[in-house]
Each structure stands twice: as C-alpha cells, then as structure tokens.
DRENGU-19830 format. One record per residue (C-alpha): y, z, x. Coordinates in steps of 0.2 Angstrom, whole numbers, plus 5000, padded with zeros to 4 digits. Each point is the difference from the previous one (the first is absolute). Layout:
BEGIN
YZX
...
END
This chain:
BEGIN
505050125066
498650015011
498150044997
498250025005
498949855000
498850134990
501050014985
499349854986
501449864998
500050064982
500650185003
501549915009
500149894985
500150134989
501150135011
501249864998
500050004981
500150195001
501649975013
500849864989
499750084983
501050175007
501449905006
500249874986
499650164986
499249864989
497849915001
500049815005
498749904990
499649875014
498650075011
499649915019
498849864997
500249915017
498850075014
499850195004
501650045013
499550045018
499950155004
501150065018
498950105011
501250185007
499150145009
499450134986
501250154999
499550184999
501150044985
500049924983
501449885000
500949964982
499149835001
498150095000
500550124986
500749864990
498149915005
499250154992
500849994984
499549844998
498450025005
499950154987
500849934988
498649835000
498950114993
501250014984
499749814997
498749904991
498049985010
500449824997
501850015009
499450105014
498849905006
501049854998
501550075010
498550085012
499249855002
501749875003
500850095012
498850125007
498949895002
500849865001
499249894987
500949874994
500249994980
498149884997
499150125009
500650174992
499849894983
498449965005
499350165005
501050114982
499349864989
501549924996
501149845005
501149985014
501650024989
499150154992
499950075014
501749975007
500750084982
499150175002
500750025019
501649974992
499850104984
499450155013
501649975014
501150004983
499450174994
499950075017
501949965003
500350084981
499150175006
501050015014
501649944991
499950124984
499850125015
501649985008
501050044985
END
C-alpha cells in the first residue's frame, strides 16, 4: 500500500496495527521498537482512500490515551527521537520511556480491536 510522504511514519505504524488487529480479531502486546518505518512517497489522491480514514482514527483515537503516552508516541516516531531523547525531555529514563509508547500502541490496538467485535 502506497502513501504520501506527508503522512507521519507513526500514522503508518499505527494503520498497520488497525489493519492487523481486524484481520487477526485479537491486540498483540509487542509494539515496534526498531526505527520509525520509511514512509513511500505516492501522488496525494483527491478522494479519502481506506488507508487515510484508517489514519484518522488513529489520530482521533490518540487523544484517548494518557498526556504521558502521547507525547511519547508523538515524540518517537513523529519526531523521530530515539528512546534517550523522549526520556530525556518527559522526565523519565530511556526504558520508561520506551514502556509508555508501548503501553499507548497496546491500548491503541485494544480500542480498535474491542471495535471490530
């Protein structure tokens, strides 16, 4: 599936979950840690494809999670901060911070799971 280079690696993360969790029927517990996926650049359609309404769920739907969470997952792999940094700038250590963009992707792909039933 192709996409704009204007839509945040995260959003692509996270359609992914939302795409997986409807297929599978049941939330995984791992959450990416590796580097944010590259994003492949498309020419932007005039009509709302499934994959952009998908993105705006998630983007809806990170309003739902903890301050702490959403900056996390904000700052990791929107903007691309590795796990020291965001740690560094919320207050917390590097693995602290890792746990709440984990805690937030997990809770995330229960929203969309409980959802789909």
């Amino acid at each position: 599936m192709r996409r704009s280079a204007s839509v945040p690696a995260v959003l692509v993360t996270l359609s992914l979950v939302v795409a997986a969790c409807s297929a599978a029927g049941t939330a995984e517990t791992a959450a990416p840690s590796a580097a944010p996926p590259a994003v492949e650049s498309a020419a932007p359609s005039a009509a709302p494809t499934e994959a952009q309404a998908e993105i705006g769920q998630v983007l809806s739907h990170l309003e739902l999670l903890s301050f702490r969470q959403r900056r996390a997952i904000q700052m990791r792999y929107i903007g691309g901060m590795g796990f020291e940094e965001v740690g560094h700038r919320l207050g917390v250590t590097r693995q602290r911070a890792k746990q709440l963009c984990n805690e937030g992707i997990r809770s995330l792909r229960q929203i969309f799971c409980v959802g789909d039933n």
